[in-house]
ROSE-266421 format. One record per atom (N, C-alpha, C, O): x, y, z. Coordinates in steps of 0.05 Angstrom, whole numbers, padded with zeros to 5 digits, always signed. Layout:
<pts>
XYZ;...
</pts>
This chain:
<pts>
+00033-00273-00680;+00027-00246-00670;+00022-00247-00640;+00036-00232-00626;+00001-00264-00629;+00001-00271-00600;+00022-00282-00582;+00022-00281-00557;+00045-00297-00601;+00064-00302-00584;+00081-00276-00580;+00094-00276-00559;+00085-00252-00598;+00104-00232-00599;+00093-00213-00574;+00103-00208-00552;+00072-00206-00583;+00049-00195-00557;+00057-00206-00532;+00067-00189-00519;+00056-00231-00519;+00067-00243-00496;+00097-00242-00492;+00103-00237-00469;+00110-00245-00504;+00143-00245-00506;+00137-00211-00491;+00141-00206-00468;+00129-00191-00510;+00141-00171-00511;+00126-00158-00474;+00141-00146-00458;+00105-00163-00470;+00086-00162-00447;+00106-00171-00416;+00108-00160-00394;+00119-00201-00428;+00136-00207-00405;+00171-00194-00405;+00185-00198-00385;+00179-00180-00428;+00204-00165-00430;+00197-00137-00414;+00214-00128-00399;+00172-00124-00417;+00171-00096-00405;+00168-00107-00376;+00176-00093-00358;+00155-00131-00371;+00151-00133-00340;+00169-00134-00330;+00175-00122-00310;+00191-00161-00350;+00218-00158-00324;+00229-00125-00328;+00230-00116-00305;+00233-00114-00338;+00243-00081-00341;+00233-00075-00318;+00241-00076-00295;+00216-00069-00326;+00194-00056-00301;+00209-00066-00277;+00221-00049-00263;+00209-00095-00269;+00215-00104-00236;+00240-00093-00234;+00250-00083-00214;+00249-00097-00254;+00285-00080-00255;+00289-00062-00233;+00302-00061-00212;+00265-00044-00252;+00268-00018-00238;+00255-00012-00214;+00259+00007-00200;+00236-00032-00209;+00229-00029-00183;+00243-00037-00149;+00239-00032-00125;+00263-00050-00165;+00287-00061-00141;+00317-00042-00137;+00339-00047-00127;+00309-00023-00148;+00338-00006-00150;+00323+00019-00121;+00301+00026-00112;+00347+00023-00118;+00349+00038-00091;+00340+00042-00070;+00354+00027-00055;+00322+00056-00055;+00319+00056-00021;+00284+00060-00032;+00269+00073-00017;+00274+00050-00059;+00250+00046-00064;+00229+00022-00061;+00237-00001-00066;+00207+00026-00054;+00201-00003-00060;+00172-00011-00067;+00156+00007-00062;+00160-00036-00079;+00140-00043-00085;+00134-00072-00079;+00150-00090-00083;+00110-00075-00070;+00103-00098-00044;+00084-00108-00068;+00068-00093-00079;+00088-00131-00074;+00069-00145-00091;+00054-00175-00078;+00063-00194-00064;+00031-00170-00089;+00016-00200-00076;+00025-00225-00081;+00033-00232-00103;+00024-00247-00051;+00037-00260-00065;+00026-00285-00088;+00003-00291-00094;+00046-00293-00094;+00040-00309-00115;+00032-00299-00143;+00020-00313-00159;+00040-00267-00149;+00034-00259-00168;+00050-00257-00184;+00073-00255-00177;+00045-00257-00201;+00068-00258-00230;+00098-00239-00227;+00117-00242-00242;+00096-00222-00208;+00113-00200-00197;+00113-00214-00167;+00093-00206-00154;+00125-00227-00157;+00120-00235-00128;+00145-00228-00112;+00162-00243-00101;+00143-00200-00116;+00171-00186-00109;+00165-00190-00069;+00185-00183-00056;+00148-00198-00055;+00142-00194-00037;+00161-00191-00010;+00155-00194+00013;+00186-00184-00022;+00205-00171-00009;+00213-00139-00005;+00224-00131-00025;+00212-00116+00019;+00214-00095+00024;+00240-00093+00028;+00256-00104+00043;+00242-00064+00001;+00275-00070+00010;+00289-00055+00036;+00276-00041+00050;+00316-00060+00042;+00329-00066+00068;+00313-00043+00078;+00304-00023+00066;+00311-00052+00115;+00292-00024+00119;+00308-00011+00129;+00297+00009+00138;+00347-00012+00134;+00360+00006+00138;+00371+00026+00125;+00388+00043+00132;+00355+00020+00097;+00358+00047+00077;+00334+00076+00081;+00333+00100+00074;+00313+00052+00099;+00282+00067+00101;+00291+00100+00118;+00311+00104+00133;+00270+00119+00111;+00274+00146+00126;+00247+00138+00152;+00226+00126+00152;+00264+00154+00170;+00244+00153+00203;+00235+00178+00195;+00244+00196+00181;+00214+00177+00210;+00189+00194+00219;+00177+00191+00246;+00173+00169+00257;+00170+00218+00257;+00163+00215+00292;+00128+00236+00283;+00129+00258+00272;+00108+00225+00288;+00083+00235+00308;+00080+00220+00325;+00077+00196+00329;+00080+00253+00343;+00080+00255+00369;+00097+00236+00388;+00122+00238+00391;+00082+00215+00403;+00109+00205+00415;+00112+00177+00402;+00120+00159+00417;+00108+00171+00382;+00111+00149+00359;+00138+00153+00336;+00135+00173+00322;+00160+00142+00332;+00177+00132+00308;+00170+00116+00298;+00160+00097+00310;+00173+00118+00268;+00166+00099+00247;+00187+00101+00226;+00200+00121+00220;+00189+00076+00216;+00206+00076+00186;+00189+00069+00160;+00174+00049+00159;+00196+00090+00136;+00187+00085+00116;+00197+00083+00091;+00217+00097+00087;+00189+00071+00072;+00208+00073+00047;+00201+00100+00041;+00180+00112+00043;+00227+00108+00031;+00231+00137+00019;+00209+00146-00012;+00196+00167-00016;+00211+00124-00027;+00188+00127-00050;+00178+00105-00052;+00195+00088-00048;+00156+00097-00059;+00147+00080-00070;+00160+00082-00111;+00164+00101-00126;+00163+00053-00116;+00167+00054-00146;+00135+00050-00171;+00134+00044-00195;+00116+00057-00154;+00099+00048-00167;+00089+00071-00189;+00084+00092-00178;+00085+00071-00209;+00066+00090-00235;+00038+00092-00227;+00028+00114-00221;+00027+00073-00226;-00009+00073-00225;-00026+00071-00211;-00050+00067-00215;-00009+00075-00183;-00009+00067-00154;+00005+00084-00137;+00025+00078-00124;-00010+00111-00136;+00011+00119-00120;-00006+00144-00095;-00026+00158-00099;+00014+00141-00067;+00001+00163-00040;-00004+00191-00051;+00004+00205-00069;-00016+00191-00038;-00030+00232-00042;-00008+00246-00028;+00005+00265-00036;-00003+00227+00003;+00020+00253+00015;+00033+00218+00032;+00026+00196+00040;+00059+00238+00027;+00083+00201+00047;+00104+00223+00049;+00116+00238+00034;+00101+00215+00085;+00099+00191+00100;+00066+00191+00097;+00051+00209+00092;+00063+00168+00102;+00027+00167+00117;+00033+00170+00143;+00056+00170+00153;+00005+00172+00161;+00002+00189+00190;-00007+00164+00198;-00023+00150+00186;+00010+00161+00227;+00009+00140+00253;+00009+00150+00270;+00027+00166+00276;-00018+00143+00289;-00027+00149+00305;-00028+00130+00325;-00029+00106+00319;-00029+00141+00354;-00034+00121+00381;-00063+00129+00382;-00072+00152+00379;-00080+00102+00390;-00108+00109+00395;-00100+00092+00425;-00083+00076+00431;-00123+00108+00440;-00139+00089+00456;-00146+00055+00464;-00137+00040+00481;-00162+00054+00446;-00169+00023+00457;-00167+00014+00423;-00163+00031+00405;-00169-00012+00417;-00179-00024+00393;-00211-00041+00394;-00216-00058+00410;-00226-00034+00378;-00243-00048+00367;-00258-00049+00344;-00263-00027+00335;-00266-00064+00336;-00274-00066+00298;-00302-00070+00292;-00311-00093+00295;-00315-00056+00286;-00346-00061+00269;-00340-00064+00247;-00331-00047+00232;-00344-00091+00244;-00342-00091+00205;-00372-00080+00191;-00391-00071+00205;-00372-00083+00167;-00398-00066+00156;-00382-00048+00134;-00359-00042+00128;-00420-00038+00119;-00409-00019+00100;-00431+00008+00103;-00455+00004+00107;-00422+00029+00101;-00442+00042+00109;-00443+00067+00085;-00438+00090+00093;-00450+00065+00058;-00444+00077+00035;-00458+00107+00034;-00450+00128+00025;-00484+00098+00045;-00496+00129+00061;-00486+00152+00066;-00488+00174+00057;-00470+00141+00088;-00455+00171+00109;-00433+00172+00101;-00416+00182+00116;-00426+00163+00078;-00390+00162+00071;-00369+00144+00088;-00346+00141+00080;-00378+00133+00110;-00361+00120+00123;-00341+00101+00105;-00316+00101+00105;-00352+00091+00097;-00347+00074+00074;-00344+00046+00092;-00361+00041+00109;-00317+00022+00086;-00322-00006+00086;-00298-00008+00106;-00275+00001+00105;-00317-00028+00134;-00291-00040+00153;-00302-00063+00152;-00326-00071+00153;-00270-00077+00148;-00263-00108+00150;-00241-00110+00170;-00225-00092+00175;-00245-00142+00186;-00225-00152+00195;-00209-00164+00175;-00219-00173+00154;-00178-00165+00182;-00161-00173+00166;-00141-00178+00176;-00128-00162+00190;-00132-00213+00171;-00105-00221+00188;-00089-00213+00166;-00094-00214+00142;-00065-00203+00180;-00040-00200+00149;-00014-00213+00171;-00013-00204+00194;+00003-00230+00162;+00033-00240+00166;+00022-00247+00208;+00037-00244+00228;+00001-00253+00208;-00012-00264+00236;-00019-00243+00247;-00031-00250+00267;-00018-00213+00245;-00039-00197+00262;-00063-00188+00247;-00065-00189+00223;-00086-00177+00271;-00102-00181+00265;-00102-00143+00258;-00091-00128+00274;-00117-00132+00234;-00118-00106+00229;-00150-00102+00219;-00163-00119+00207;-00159-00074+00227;-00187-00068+00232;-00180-00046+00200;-00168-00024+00202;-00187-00055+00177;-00188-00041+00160;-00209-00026+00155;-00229-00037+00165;-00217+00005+00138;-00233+00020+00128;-00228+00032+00109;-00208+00047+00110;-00244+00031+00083;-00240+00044+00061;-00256+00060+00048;-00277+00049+00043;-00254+00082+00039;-00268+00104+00032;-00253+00103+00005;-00229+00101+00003;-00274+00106-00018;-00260+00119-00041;-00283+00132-00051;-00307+00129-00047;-00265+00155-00073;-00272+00174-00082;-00260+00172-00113;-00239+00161-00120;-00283+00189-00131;-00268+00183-00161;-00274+00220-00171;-00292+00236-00177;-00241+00215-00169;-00244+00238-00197;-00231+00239-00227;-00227+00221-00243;-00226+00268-00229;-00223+00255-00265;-00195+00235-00271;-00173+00245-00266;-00196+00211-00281;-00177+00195-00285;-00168+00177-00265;-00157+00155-00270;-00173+00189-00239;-00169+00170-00217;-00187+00165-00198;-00207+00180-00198;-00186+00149-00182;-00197+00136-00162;-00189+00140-00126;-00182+00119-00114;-00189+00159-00112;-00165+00160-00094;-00188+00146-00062;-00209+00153-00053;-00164+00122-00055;-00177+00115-00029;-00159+00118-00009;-00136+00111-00008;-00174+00130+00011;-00167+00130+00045;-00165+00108+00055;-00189+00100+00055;-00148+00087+00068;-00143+00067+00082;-00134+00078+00115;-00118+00096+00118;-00145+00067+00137;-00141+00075+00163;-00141+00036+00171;-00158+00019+00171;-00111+00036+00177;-00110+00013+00185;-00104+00010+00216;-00083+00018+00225;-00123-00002+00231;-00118-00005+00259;-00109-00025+00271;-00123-00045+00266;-00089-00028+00287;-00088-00058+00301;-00069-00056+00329;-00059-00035+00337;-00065-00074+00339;-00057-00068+00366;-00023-00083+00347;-00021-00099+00329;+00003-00067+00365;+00029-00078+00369;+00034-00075+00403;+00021-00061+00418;+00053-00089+00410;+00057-00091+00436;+00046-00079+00459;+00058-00071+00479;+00018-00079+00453;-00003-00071+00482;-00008-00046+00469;-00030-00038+00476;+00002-00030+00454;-00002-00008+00442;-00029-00012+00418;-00029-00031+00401;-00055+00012+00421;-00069+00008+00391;-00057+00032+00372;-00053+00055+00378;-00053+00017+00342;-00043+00042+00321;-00058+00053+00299;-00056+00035+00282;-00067+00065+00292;-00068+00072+00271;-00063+00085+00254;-00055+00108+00259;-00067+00076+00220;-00042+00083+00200;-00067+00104+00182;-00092+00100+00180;-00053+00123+00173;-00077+00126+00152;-00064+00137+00132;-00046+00152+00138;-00070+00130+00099;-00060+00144+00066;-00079+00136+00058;-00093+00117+00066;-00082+00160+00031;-00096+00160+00016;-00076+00151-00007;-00053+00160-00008;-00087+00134-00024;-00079+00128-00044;-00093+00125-00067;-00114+00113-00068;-00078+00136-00094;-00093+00143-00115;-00083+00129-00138;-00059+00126-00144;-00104+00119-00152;-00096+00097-00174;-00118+00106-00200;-00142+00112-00202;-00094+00102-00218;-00108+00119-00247;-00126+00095-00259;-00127+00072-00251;-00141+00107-00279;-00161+00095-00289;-00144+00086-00316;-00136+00102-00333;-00140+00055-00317;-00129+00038-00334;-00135+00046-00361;-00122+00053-00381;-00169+00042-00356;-00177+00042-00386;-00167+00073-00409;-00175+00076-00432;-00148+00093-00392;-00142+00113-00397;-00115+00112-00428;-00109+00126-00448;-00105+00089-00416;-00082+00088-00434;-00081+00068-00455;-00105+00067-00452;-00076+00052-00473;-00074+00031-00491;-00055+00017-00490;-00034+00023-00480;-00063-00008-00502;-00049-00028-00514;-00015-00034-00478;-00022-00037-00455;+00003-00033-00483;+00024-00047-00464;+00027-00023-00441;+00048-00022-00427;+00009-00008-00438;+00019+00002-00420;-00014+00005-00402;-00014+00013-00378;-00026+00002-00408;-00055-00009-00403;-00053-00027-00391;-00060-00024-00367;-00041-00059-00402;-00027-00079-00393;-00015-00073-00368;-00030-00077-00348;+00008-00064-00364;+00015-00059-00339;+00006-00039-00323;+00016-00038-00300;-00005-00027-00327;-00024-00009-00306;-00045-00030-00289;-00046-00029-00264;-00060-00049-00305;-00069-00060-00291;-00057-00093-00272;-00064-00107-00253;-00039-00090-00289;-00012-00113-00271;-00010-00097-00245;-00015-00105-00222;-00003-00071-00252;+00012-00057-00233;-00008-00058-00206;+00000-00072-00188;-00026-00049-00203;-00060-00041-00197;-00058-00070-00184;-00054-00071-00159;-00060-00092-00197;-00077-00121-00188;-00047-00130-00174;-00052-00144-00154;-00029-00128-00175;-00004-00140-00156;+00007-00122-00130;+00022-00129-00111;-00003-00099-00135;+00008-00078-00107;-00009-00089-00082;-00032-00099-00084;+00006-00086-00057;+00005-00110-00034;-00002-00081-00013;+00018-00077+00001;-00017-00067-00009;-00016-00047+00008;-00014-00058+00043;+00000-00050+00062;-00035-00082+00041;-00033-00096+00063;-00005-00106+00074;+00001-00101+00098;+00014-00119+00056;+00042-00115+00064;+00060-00095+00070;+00080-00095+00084;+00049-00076+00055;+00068-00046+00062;+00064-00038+00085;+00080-00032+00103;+00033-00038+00087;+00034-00019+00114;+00046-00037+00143;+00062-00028+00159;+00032-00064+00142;+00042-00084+00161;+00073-00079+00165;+00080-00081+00189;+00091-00074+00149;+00123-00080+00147;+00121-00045+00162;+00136-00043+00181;+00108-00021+00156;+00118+00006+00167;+00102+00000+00185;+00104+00021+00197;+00084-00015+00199;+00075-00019+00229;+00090-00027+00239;+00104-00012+00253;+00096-00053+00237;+00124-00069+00258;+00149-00050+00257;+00168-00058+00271;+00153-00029+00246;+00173-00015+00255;+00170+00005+00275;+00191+00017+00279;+00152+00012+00286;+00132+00040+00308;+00149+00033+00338;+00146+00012+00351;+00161+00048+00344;+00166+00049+00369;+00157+00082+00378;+00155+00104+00368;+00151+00067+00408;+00138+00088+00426;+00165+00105+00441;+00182+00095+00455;+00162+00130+00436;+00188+00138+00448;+00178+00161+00470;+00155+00169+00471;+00201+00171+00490;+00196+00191+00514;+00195+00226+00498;+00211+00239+00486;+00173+00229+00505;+00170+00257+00489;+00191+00276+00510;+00196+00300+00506;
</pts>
Protein backbone atom coordinates (compact mmCIF):
# COMPACT_ATOMS: atom_id res chain seq x y z
CA UNK A 1 0.00 0.00 0.00
CA UNK A 2 3.02 2.44 0.81
CA UNK A 3 4.76 1.49 -2.20
CA UNK A 4 1.42 2.39 -4.49
CA UNK A 5 1.13 5.72 -2.44
CA UNK A 6 4.83 6.64 -3.55
CA UNK A 7 4.61 5.34 -7.12
CA UNK A 8 1.47 7.20 -7.49
CA UNK A 9 2.89 10.63 -5.44
CA UNK A 10 5.92 10.51 -7.97
CA UNK A 11 3.50 9.91 -11.34
CA UNK A 12 1.39 13.17 -10.40
CA UNK A 13 4.75 15.02 -9.77
CA UNK A 14 6.22 14.19 -13.01
CA UNK A 15 2.61 15.36 -14.60
CA UNK A 16 2.67 18.21 -12.73
CA UNK A 17 6.50 19.27 -14.00
CA UNK A 18 5.01 18.36 -17.43
CA UNK A 19 2.96 20.95 -17.14
CA UNK A 20 4.96 23.32 -15.68
CA UNK A 21 7.45 23.45 -18.66
CA UNK A 22 5.00 24.05 -21.45
CA UNK A 23 4.84 27.49 -22.79
CA UNK A 24 6.09 31.13 -22.07
CA UNK A 25 5.26 29.92 -18.28
CA UNK A 26 7.37 29.28 -15.58
CA UNK A 27 8.28 27.83 -12.14
CA UNK A 28 11.73 28.39 -10.32
CA UNK A 29 12.30 25.55 -7.97
CA UNK A 30 14.98 25.24 -5.14
CA UNK A 31 17.77 23.78 -5.89
CA UNK A 32 18.34 20.41 -5.25
CA UNK A 33 14.77 19.72 -4.79
CA UNK A 34 12.99 16.86 -5.92
CA UNK A 35 11.59 19.30 -8.79
CA UNK A 36 14.97 21.01 -9.49
CA UNK A 37 13.49 22.61 -12.48
CA UNK A 38 15.86 25.58 -11.67
CA UNK A 39 15.75 26.63 -15.13
CA UNK A 40 13.54 29.95 -16.39
CA UNK A 41 12.13 29.41 -19.40
CA UNK A 42 13.62 31.21 -22.58
CA UNK A 43 13.37 34.87 -21.49
CA UNK A 44 12.67 35.68 -25.18
CA UNK A 45 9.23 34.40 -24.82
CA UNK A 46 9.07 36.75 -21.45
CA UNK A 47 6.55 40.06 -21.82
CA UNK A 48 8.42 43.65 -21.11
CA UNK A 49 7.20 46.08 -18.83
CA UNK A 50 8.40 49.83 -18.35
CA UNK A 51 8.04 51.95 -14.72
CA UNK A 52 8.92 54.96 -15.25
CA UNK A 53 12.30 55.12 -16.79
CA UNK A 54 13.01 51.32 -15.99
CA UNK A 55 12.30 48.03 -18.63
CA UNK A 56 11.89 44.81 -17.33
CA UNK A 57 11.14 41.28 -18.58
CA UNK A 58 8.78 38.93 -17.09
CA UNK A 59 7.30 35.58 -17.38
CA UNK A 60 3.87 35.98 -18.71
CA UNK A 61 2.32 33.42 -15.92
CA UNK A 62 3.68 31.79 -13.41
CA UNK A 63 2.59 27.75 -13.53
CA UNK A 64 2.21 27.51 -9.98
CA UNK A 65 -1.45 26.33 -8.01
CA UNK A 66 -0.48 27.09 -4.34
CA UNK A 67 1.79 29.78 -4.98
CA UNK A 68 0.62 32.38 -6.59
CA UNK A 69 1.05 36.89 -7.11
CA UNK A 70 -1.82 39.09 -6.01
CA UNK A 71 -1.05 41.39 -9.14
CA UNK A 72 2.00 40.55 -12.13
CA UNK A 73 3.94 42.20 -13.34
CA UNK A 74 5.36 43.03 -9.81
CA UNK A 75 6.56 46.83 -9.44
CA UNK A 76 10.36 47.93 -10.02
CA UNK A 77 11.44 50.69 -8.77
CA UNK A 78 14.77 52.99 -8.95
CA UNK A 79 15.65 54.09 -5.38
CA UNK A 80 18.19 56.33 -4.31
CA UNK A 81 20.92 54.85 -2.42
CA UNK A 82 21.02 51.13 -1.05
CA UNK A 83 21.25 50.11 2.46
CA UNK A 84 20.07 47.21 4.74
CA UNK A 85 19.01 46.98 8.46
CA UNK A 86 18.43 43.52 9.05
CA UNK A 87 15.98 42.92 12.04
CA UNK A 88 12.44 42.10 12.78
CA UNK A 89 10.20 44.50 13.92
CA UNK A 90 6.67 42.51 14.47
CA UNK A 91 5.23 45.55 16.43
CA UNK A 92 4.90 48.19 13.72
CA UNK A 93 4.19 45.68 10.92
CA UNK A 94 7.39 46.33 9.34
CA UNK A 95 7.88 42.92 9.38
CA UNK A 96 11.54 40.90 8.58
CA UNK A 97 14.84 42.29 6.68
CA UNK A 98 17.58 39.99 5.80
CA UNK A 99 20.64 40.13 3.82
CA UNK A 100 20.70 37.67 1.09
CA UNK A 101 23.34 36.60 -1.52
CA UNK A 102 21.38 34.91 -4.44
CA UNK A 103 23.51 33.68 -7.91
CA UNK A 104 26.49 36.29 -6.17
CA UNK A 105 24.43 39.49 -5.55
CA UNK A 106 23.85 40.76 -2.60
CA UNK A 107 19.74 41.59 -2.02
CA UNK A 108 18.27 43.55 1.10
CA UNK A 109 15.12 41.40 1.62
CA UNK A 110 11.70 42.31 3.69
CA UNK A 111 8.77 40.36 4.51
CA UNK A 112 5.49 41.18 5.74
CA UNK A 113 2.80 38.54 5.91
CA UNK A 114 -0.62 38.58 6.52
CA UNK A 115 -3.26 35.63 6.96
CA UNK A 116 -6.55 35.43 5.78
CA UNK A 117 -9.15 32.92 5.26
CA UNK A 118 -7.25 29.94 3.56
CA UNK A 119 -4.27 31.90 2.72
CA UNK A 120 -1.31 33.47 3.80
CA UNK A 121 -0.37 36.50 1.51
CA UNK A 122 3.31 38.01 1.75
CA UNK A 123 4.80 41.27 0.51
CA UNK A 124 8.44 40.75 -0.60
CA UNK A 125 10.42 44.19 -1.46
CA UNK A 126 13.63 43.00 -2.78
CA UNK A 127 16.43 45.58 -2.94
CA UNK A 128 19.84 45.46 -4.44
CA UNK A 129 22.09 47.45 -6.47
CA UNK A 130 22.61 46.34 -10.61
CA UNK A 131 25.07 48.37 -12.51
CA UNK A 132 25.54 51.38 -10.14
CA UNK A 133 21.82 51.53 -10.21
CA UNK A 134 19.70 50.68 -6.61
CA UNK A 135 16.28 48.54 -7.46
CA UNK A 136 13.64 47.64 -5.99
CA UNK A 137 11.18 44.77 -6.68
CA UNK A 138 8.03 44.46 -4.82
CA UNK A 139 4.87 41.33 -4.98
CA UNK A 140 2.77 40.18 -2.86
CA UNK A 141 2.36 36.68 -2.93
CA UNK A 142 -0.26 34.39 -1.71
CA UNK A 143 -0.05 30.80 -0.72
CA UNK A 144 -3.00 28.60 0.39
CA UNK A 145 -3.26 26.84 3.48
CA UNK A 146 -2.17 23.10 2.69
CA UNK A 147 -3.81 21.65 5.49
CA UNK A 148 -7.05 22.79 3.43
CA UNK A 149 -7.03 19.96 1.01
CA UNK A 150 -6.35 16.02 1.51
CA UNK A 151 -4.55 13.19 0.87
CA UNK A 152 -2.32 13.82 -3.02
CA UNK A 153 -3.08 17.02 -3.48
CA UNK A 154 -2.18 18.20 0.03
CA UNK A 155 0.99 16.37 -0.96
CA UNK A 156 1.70 18.62 -3.65
CA UNK A 157 0.59 21.75 -2.33
CA UNK A 158 3.11 21.43 0.04
CA UNK A 159 5.85 20.16 -2.58
CA UNK A 160 4.64 22.94 -4.48
CA UNK A 161 4.98 25.65 -1.38
CA UNK A 162 8.53 23.97 -0.11
CA UNK A 163 10.23 23.92 -3.85
CA UNK A 164 9.07 27.47 -5.28
CA UNK A 165 12.48 29.51 -5.58
CA UNK A 166 11.10 33.20 -5.36
CA UNK A 167 14.66 34.23 -4.70
CA UNK A 168 15.46 32.90 -8.25
CA UNK A 169 12.56 34.47 -9.94
CA UNK A 170 12.96 37.66 -8.91
CA UNK A 171 16.95 37.66 -9.30
CA UNK A 172 16.40 36.30 -13.17
CA UNK A 173 13.46 39.55 -13.69
CA UNK A 174 16.20 41.83 -11.99
CA UNK A 175 19.10 41.06 -14.27
CA UNK A 176 16.84 41.89 -17.03
CA UNK A 177 16.06 45.99 -15.87
CA UNK A 178 17.42 48.30 -18.11
CA UNK A 179 17.44 51.98 -17.54
CA UNK A 180 16.02 53.70 -20.52
CA UNK A 181 15.70 57.73 -21.83
CA UNK A 182 12.28 58.83 -20.76
Amino acid sequence: MKTKLIVGFILIAGVITLLFLKGDSVLVSKPGSSTDLNTVDEKSTWKKARSGNLEFRYPATLTTKYVTPNEWPLDIQQETSYSCVEGEDLLNGTGKTEKRMIQGHEYCITTKNEGAAGSIYSEYTYVTQKDGTTLSALVTMRQVQCGNYDGVEQNACKAEQQNFNLDQLLHEIIQTVTITQS
